[in-house]
PQR file of N, CA, C, O and H, with PARSE charges and radii, in Angstrom:
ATOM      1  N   UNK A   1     -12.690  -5.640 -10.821 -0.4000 1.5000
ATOM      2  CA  UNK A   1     -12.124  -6.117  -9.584 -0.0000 2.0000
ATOM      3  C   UNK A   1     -11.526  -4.922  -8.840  0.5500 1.7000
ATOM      4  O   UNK A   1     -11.127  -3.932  -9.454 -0.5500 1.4000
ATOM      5  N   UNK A   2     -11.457  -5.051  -7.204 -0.4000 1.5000
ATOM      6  CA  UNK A   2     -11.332  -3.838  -7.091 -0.0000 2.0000
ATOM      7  C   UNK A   2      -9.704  -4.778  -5.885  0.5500 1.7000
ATOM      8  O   UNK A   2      -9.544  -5.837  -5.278 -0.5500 1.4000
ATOM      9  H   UNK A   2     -11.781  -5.855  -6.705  0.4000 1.0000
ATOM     10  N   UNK A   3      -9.011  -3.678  -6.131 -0.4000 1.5000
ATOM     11  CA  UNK A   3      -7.643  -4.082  -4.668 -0.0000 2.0000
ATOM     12  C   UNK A   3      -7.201  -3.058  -4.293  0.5500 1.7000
ATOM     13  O   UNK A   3      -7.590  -1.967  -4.709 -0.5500 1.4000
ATOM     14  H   UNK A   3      -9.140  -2.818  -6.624  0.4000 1.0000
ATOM     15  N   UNK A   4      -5.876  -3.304  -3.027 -0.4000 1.5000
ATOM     16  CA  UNK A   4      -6.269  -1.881  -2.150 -0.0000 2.0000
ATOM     17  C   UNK A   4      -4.850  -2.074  -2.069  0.5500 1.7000
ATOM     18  O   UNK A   4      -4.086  -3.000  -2.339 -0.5500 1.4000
ATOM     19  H   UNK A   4      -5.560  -4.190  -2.688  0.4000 1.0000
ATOM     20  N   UNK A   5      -4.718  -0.725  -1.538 -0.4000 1.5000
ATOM     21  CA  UNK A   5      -2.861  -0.553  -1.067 -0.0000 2.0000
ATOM     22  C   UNK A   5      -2.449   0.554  -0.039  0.5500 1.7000
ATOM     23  O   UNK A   5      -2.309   1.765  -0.209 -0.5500 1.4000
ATOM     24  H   UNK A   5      -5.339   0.027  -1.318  0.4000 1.0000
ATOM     25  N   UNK A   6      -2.265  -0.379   1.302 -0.4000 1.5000
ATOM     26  CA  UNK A   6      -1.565   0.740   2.165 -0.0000 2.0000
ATOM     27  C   UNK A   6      -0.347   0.697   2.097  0.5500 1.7000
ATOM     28  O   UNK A   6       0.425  -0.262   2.087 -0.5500 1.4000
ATOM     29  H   UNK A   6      -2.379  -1.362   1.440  0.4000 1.0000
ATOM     30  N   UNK A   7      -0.041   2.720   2.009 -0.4000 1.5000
ATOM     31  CA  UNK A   7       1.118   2.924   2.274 -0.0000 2.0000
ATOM     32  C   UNK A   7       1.749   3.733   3.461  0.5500 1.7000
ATOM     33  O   UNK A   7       0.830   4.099   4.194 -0.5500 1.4000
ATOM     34  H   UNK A   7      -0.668   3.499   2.017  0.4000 1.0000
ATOM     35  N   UNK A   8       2.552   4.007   3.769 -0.4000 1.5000
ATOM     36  CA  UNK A   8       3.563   4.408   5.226 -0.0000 2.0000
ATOM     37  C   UNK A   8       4.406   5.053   4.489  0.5500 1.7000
ATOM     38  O   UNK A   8       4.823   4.652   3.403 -0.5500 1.4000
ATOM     39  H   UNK A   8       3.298   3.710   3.174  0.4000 1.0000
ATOM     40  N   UNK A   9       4.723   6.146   5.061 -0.4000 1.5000
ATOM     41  CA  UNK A   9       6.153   6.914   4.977 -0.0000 2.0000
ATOM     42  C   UNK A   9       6.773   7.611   6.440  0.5500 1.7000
ATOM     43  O   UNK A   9       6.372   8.269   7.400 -0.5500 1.4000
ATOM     44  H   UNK A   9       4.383   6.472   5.943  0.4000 1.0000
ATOM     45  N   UNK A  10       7.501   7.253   6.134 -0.4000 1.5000
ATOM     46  CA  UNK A  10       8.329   7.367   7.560 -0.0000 2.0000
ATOM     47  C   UNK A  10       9.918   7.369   7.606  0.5500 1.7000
ATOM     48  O   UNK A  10      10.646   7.618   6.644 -0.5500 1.4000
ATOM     49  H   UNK A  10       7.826   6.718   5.354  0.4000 1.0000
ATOM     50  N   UNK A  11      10.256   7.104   8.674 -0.4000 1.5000
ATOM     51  CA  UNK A  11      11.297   6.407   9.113 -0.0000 2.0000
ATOM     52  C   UNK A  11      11.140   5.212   9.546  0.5500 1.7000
ATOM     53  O   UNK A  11      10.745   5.012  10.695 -0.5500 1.4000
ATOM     54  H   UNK A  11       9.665   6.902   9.455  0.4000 1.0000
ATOM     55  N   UNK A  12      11.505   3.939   8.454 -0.4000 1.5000
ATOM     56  CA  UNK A  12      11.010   3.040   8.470 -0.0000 2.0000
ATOM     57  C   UNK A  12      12.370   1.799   9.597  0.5500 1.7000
ATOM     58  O   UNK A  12      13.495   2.258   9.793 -0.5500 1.4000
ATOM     59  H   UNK A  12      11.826   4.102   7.521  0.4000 1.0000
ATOM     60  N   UNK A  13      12.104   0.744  10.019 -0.4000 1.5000
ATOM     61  CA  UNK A  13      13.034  -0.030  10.826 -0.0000 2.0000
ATOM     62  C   UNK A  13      13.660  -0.497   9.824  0.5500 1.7000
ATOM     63  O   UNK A  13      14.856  -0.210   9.774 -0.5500 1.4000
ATOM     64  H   UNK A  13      11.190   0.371   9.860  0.4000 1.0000
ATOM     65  N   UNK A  14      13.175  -1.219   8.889 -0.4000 1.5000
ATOM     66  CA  UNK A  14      14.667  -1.100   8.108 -0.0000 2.0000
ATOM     67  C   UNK A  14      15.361  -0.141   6.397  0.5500 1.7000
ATOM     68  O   UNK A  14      15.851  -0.417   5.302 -0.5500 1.4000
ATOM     69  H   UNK A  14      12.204  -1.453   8.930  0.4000 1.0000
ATOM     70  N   UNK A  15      15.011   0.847   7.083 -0.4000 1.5000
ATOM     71  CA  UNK A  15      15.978   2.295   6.614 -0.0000 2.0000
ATOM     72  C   UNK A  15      15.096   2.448   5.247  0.5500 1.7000
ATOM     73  O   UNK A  15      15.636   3.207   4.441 -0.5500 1.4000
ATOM     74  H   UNK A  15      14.613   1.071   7.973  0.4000 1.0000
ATOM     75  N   UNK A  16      14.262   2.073   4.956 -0.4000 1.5000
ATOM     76  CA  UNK A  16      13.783   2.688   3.719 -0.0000 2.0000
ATOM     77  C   UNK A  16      12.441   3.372   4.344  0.5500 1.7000
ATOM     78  O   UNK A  16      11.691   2.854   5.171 -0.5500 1.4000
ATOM     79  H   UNK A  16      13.824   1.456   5.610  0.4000 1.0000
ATOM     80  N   UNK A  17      12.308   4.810   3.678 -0.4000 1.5000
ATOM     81  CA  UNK A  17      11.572   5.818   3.816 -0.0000 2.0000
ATOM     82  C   UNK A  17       9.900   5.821   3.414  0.5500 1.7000
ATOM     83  O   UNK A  17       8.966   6.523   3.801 -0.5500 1.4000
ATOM     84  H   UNK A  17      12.917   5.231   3.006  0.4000 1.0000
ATOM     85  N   UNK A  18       9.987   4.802   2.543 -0.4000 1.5000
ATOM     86  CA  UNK A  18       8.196   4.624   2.518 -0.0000 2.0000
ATOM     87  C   UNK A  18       8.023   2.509   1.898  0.5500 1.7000
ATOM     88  O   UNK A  18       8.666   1.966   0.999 -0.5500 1.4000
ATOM     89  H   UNK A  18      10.746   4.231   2.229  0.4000 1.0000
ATOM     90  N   UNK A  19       7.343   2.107   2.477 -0.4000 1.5000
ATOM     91  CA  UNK A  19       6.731   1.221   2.119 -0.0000 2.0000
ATOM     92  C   UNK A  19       5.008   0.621   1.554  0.5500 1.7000
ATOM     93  O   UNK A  19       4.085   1.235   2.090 -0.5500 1.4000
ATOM     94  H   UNK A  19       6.821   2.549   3.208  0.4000 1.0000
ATOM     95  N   UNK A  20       4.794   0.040   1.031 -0.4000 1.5000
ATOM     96  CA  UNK A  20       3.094  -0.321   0.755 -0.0000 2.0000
ATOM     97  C   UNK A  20       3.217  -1.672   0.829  0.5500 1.7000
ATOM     98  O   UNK A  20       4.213  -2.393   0.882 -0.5500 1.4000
ATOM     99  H   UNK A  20       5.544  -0.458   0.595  0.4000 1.0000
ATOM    100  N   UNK A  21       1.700  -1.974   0.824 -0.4000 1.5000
ATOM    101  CA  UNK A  21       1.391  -3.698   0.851 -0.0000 2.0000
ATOM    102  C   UNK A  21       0.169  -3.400  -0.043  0.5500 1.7000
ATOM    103  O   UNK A  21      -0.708  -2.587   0.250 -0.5500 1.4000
ATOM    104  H   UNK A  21       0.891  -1.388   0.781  0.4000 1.0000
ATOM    105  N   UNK A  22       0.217  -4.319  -1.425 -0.4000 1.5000
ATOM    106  CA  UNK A  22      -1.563  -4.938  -1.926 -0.0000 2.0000
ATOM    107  C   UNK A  22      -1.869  -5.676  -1.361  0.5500 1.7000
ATOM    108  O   UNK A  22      -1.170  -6.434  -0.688 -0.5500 1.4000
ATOM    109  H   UNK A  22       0.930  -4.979  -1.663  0.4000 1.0000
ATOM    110  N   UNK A  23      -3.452  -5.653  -1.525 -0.4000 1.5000
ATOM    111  CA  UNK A  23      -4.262  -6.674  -1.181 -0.0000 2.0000
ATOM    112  C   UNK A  23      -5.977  -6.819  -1.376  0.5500 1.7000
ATOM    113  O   UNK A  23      -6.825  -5.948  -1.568 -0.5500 1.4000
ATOM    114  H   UNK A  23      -4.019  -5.038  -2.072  0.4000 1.0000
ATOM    115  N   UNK A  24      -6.072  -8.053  -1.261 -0.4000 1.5000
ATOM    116  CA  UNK A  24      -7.665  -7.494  -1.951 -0.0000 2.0000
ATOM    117  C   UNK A  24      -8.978  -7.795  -1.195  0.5500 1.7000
ATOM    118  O   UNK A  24      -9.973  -8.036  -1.878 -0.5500 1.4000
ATOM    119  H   UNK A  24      -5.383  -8.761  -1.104  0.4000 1.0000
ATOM    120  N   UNK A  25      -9.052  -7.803  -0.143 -0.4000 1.5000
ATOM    121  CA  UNK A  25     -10.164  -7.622   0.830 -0.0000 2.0000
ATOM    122  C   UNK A  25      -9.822  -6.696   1.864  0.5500 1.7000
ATOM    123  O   UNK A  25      -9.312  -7.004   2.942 -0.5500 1.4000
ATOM    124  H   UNK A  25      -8.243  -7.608   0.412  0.4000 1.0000
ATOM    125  N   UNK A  26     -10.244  -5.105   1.335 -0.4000 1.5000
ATOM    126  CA  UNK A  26     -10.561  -3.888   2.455 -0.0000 2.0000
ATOM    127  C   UNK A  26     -10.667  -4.933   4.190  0.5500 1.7000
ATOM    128  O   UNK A  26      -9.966  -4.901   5.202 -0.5500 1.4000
ATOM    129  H   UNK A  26     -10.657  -4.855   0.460  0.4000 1.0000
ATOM    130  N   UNK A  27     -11.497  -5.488   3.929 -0.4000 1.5000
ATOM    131  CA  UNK A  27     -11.329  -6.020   6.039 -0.0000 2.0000
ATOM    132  C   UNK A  27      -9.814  -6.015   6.167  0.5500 1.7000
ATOM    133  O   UNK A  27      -9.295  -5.633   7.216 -0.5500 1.4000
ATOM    134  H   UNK A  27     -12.067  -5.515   3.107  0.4000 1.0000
ATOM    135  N   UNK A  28      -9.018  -6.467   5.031 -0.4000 1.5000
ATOM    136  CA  UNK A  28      -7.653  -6.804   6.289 -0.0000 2.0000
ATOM    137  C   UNK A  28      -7.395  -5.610   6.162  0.5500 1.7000
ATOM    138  O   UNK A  28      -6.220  -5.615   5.792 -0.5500 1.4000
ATOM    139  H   UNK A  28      -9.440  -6.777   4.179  0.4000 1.0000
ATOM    140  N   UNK A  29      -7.799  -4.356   6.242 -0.4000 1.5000
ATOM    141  CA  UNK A  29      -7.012  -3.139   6.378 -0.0000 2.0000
ATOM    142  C   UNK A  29      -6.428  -3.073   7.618  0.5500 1.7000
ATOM    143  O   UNK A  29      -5.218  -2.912   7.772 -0.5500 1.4000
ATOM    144  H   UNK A  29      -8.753  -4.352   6.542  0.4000 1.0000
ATOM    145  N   UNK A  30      -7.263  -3.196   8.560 -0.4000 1.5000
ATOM    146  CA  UNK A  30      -6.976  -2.289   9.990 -0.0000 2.0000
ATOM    147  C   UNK A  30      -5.606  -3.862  10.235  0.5500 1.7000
ATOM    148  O   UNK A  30      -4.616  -3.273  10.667 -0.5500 1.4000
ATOM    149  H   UNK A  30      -8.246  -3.327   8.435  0.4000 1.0000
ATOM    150  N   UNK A  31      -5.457  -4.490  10.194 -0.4000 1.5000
ATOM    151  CA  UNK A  31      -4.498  -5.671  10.695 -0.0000 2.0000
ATOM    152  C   UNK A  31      -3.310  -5.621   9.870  0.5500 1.7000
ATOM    153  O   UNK A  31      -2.347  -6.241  10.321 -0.5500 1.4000
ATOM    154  H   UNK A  31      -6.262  -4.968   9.843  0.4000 1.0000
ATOM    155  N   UNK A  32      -3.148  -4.988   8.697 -0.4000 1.5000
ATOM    156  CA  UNK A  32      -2.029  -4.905   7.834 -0.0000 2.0000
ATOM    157  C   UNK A  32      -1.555  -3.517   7.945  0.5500 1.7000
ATOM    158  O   UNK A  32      -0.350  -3.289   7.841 -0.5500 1.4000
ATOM    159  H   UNK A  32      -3.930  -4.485   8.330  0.4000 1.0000
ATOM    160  N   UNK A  33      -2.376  -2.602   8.142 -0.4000 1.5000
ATOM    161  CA  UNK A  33      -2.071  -1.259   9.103 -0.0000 2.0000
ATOM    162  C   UNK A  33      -1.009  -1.224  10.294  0.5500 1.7000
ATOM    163  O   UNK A  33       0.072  -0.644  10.404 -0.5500 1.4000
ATOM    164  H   UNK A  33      -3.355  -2.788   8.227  0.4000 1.0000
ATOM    165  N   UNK A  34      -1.864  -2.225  11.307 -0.4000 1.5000
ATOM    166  CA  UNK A  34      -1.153  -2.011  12.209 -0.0000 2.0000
ATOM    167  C   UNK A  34       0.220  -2.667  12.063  0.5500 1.7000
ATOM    168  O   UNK A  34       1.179  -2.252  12.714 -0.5500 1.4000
ATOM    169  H   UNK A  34      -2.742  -2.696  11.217  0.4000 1.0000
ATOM    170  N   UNK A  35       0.322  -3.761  11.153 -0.4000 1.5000
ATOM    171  CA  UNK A  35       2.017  -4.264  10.936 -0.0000 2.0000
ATOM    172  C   UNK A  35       2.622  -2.980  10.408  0.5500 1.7000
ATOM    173  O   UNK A  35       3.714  -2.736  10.922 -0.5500 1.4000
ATOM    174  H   UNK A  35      -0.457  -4.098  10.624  0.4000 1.0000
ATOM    175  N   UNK A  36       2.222  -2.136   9.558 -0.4000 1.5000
ATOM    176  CA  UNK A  36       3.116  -1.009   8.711 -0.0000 2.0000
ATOM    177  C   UNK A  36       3.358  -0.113   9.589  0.5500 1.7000
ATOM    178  O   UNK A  36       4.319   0.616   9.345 -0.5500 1.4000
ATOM    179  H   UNK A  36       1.335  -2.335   9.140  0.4000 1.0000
ATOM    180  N   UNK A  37       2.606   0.118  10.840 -0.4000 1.5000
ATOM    181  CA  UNK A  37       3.141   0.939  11.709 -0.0000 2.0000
ATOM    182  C   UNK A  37       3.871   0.101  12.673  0.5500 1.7000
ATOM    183  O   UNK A  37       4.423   0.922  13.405 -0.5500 1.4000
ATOM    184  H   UNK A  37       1.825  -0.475  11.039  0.4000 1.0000
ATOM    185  N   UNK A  38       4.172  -1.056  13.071 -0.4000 1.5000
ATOM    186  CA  UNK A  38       5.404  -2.082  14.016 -0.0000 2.0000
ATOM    187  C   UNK A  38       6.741  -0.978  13.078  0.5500 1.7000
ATOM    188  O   UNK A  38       7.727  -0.583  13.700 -0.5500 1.4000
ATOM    189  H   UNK A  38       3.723  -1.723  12.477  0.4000 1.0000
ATOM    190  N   UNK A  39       6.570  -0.687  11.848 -0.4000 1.5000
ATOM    191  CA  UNK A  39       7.829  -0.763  11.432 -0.0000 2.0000
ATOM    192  C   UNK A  39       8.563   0.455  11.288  0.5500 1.7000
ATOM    193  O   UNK A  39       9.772   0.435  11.059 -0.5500 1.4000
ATOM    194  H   UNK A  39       5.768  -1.008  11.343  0.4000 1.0000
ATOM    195  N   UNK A  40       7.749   1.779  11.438 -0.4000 1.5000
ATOM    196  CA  UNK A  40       7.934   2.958  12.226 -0.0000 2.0000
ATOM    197  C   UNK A  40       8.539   3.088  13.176  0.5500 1.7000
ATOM    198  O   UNK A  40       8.245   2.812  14.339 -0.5500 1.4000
ATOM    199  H   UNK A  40       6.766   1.796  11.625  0.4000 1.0000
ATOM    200  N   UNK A  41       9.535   3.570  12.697 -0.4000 1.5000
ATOM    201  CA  UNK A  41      10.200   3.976  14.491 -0.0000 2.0000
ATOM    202  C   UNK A  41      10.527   5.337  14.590  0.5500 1.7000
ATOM    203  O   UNK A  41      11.515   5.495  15.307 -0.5500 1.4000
ATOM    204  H   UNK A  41       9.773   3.794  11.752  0.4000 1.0000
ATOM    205  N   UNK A  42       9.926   6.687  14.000 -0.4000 1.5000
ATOM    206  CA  UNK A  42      10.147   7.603  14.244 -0.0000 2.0000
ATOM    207  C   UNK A  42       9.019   7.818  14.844  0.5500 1.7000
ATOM    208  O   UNK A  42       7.924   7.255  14.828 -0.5500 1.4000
ATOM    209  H   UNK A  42       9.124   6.558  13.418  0.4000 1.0000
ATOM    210  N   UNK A  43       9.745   9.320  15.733 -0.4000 1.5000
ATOM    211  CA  UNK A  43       9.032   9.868  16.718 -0.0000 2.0000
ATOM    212  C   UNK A  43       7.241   9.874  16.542  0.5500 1.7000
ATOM    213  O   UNK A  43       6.436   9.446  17.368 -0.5500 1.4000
ATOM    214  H   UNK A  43      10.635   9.777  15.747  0.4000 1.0000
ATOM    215  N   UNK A  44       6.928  10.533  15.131 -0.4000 1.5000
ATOM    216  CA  UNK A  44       5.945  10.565  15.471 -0.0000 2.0000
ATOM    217  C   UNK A  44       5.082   9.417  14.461  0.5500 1.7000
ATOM    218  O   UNK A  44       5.680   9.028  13.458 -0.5500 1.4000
ATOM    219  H   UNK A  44       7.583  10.881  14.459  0.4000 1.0000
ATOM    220  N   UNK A  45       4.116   9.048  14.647 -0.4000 1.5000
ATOM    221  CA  UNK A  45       3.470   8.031  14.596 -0.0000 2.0000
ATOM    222  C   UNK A  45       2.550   8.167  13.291  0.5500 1.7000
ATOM    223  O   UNK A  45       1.741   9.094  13.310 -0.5500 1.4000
ATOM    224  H   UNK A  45       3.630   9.365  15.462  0.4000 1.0000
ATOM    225  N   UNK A  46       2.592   7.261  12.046 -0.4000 1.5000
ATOM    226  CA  UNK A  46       2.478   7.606  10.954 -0.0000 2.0000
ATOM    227  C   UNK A  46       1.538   6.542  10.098  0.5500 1.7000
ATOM    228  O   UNK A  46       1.927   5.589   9.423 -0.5500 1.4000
ATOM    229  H   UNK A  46       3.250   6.508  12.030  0.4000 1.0000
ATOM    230  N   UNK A  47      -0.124   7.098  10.384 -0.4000 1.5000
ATOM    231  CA  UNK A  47      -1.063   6.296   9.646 -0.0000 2.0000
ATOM    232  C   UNK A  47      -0.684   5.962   8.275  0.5500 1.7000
ATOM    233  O   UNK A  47      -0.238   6.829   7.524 -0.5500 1.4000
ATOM    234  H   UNK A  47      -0.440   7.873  10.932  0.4000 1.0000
ATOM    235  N   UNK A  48      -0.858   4.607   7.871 -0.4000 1.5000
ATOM    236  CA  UNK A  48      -1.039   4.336   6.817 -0.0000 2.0000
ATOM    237  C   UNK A  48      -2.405   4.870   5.612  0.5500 1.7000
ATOM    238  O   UNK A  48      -3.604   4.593   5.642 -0.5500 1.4000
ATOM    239  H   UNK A  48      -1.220   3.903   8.481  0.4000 1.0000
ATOM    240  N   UNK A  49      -1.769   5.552   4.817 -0.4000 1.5000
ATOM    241  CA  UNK A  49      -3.185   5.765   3.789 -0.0000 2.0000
ATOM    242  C   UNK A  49      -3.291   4.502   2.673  0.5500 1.7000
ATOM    243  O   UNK A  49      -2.538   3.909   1.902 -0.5500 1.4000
ATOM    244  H   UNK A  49      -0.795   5.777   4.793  0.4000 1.0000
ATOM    245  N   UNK A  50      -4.739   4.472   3.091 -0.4000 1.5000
ATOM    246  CA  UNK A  50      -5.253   3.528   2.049 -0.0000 2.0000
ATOM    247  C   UNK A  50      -5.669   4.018   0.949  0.5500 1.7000
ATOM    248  O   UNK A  50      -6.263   5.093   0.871 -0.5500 1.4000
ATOM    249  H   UNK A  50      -5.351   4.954   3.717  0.4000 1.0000
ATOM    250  N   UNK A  51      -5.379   3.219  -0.083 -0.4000 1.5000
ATOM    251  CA  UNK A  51      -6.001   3.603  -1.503 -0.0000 2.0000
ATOM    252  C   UNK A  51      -6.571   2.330  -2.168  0.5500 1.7000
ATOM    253  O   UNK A  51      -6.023   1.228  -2.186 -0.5500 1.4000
ATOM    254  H   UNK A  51      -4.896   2.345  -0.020  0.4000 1.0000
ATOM    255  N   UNK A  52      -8.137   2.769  -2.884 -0.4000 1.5000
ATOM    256  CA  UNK A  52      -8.879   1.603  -3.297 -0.0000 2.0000
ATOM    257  C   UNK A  52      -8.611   1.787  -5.096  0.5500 1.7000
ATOM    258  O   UNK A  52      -8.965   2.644  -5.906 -0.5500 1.4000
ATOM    259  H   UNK A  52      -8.582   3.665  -2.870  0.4000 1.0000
ATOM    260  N   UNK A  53      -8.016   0.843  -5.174 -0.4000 1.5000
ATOM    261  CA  UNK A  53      -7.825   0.682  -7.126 -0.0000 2.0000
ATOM    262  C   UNK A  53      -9.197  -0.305  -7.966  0.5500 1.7000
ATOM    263  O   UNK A  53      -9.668  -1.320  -7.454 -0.5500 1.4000
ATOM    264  H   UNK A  53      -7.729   0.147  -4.516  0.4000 1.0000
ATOM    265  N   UNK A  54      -9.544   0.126  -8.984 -0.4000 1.5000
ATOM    266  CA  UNK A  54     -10.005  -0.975  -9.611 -0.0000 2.0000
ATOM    267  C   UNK A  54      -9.314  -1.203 -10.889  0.5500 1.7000
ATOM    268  O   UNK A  54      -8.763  -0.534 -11.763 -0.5500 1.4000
ATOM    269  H   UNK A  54      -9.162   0.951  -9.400  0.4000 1.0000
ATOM    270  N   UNK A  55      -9.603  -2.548 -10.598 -0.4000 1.5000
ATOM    271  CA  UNK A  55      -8.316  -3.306 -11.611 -0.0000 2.0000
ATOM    272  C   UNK A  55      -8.902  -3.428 -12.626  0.5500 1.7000
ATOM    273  O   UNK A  55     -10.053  -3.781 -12.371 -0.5500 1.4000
ATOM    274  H   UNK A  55     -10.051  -3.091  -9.888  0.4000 1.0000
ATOM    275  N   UNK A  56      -8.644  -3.271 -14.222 -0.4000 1.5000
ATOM    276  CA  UNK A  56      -9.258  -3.426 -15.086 -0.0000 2.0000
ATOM    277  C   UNK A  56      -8.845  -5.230 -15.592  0.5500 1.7000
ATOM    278  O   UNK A  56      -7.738  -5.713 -15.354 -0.5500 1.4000
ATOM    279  H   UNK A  56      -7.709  -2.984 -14.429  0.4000 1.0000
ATOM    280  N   UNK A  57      -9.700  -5.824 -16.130 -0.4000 1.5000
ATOM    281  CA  UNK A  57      -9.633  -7.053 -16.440 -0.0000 2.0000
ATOM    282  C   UNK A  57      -9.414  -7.135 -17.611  0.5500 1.7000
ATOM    283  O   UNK A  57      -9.138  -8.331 -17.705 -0.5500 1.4000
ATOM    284  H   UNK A  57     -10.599  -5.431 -16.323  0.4000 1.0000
ATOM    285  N   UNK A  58      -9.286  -6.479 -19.185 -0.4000 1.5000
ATOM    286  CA  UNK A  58      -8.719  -6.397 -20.792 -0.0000 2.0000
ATOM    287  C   UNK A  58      -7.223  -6.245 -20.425  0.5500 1.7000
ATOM    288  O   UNK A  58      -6.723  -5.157 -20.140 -0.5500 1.4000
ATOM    289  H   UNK A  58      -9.510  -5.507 -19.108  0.4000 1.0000
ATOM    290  N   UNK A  59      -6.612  -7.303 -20.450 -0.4000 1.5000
ATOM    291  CA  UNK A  59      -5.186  -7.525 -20.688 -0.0000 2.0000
ATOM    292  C   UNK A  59      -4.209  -5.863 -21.052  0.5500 1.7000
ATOM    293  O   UNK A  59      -3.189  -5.323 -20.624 -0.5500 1.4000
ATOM    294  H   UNK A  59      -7.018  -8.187 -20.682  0.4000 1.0000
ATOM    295  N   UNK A  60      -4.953  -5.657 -21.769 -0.4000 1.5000
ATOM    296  CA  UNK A  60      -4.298  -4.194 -22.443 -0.0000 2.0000
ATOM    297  C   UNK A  60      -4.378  -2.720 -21.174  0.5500 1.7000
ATOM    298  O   UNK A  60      -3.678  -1.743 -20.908 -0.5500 1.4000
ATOM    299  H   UNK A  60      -5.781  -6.095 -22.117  0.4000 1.0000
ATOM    300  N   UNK A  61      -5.766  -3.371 -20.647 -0.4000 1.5000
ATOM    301  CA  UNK A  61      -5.771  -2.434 -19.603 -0.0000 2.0000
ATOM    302  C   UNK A  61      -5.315  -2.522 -18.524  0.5500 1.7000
ATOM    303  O   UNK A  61      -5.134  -1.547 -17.795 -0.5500 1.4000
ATOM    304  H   UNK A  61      -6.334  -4.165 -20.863  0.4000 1.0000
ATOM    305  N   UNK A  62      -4.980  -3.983 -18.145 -0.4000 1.5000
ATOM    306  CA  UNK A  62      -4.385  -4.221 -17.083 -0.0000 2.0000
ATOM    307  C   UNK A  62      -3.065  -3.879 -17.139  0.5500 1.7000
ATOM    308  O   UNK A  62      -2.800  -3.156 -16.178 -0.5500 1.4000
ATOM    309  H   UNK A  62      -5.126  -4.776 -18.736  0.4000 1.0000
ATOM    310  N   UNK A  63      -1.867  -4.130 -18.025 -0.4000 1.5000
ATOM    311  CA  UNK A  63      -0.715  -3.398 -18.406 -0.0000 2.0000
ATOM    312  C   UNK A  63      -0.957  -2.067 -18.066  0.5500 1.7000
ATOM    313  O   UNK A  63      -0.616  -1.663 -16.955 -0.5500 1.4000
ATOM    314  H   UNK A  63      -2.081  -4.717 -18.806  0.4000 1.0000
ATOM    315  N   UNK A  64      -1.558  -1.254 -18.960 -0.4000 1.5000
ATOM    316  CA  UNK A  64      -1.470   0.297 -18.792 -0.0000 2.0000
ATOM    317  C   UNK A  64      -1.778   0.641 -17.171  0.5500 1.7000
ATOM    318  O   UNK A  64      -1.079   1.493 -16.622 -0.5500 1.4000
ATOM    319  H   UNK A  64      -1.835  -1.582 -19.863  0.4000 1.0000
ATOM    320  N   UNK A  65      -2.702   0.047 -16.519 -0.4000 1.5000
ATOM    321  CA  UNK A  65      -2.841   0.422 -14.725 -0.0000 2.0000
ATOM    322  C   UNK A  65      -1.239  -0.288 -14.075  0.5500 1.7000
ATOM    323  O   UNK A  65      -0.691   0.142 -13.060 -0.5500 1.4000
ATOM    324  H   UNK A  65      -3.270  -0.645 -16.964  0.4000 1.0000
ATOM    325  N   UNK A  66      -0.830  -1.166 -14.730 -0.4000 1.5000
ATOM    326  CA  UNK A  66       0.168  -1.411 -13.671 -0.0000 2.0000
ATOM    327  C   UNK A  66       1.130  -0.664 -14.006  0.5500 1.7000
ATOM    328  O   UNK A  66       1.911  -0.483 -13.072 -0.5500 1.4000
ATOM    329  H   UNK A  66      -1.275  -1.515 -15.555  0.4000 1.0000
ATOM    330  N   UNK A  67       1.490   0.009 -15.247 -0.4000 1.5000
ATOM    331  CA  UNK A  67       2.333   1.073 -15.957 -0.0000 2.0000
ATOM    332  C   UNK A  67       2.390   2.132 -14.503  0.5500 1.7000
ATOM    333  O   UNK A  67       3.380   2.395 -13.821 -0.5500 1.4000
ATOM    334  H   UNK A  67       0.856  -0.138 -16.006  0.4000 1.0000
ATOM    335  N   UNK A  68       0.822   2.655 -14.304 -0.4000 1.5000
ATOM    336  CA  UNK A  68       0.569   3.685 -13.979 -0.0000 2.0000
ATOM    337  C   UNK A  68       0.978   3.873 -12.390  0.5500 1.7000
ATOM    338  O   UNK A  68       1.431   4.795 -11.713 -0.5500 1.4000
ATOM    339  H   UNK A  68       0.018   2.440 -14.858  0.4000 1.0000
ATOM    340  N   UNK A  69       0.498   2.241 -12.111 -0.4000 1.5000
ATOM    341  CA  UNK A  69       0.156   2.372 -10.338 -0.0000 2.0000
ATOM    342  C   UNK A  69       1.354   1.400  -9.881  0.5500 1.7000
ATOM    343  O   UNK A  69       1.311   1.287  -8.655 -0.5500 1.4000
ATOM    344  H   UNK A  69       0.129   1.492 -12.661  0.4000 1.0000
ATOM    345  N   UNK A  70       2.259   0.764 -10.365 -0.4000 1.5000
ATOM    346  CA  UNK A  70       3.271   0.039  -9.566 -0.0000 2.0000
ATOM    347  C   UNK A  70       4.747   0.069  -9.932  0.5500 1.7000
ATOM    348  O   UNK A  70       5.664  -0.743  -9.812 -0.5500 1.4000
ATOM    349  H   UNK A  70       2.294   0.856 -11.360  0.4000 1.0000
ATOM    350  N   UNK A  71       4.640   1.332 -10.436 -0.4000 1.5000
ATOM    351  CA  UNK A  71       6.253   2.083 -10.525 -0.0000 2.0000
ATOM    352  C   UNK A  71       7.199   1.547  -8.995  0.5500 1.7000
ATOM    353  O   UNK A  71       6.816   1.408  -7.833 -0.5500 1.4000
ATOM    354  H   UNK A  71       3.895   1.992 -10.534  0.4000 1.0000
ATOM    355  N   UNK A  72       8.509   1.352  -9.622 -0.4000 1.5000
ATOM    356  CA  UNK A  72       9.196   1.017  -7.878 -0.0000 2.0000
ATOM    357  C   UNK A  72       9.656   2.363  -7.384  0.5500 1.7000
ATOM    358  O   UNK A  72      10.157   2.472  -6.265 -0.5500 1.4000
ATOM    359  H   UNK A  72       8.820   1.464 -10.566  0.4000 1.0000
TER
END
């Protein structure tokens, strides 16, 4: 299975310095993009990078990727 995650770093509207969103159909990129930049309010204007994960489906592996990839 494959899911995706844009993230933003910035100066965010409410005061935290980087945010992301999952999700798992690439189409909603460009529409969940443009919400992560509503929330930018510094000067300069700050694409979201996307990143495509594949999710492993063995229980054991799925632990170890979320170990890896969803630290707070």
């Amino acid at each position: 299975m494959r899911i995706y995650r844009l993230r933003i770093i910035g100066n965010l509207a409410d005061g935290q310095p980087a945010t992301s969103v999952w999700f798992t159909r690439k189409a909603d990129a460009p529409k969940i993009a443009r919400d992560l930049r509503s929330l930018d309010v510094d000067d300069t204007p700050n694409d979201p990078d996307l990143e495509e994960f594949k999710v492993p489906s063995k229980k054991s592996d799925l632990v170890h990727f979320l170990n890896l990839n969803c630290r707070l």
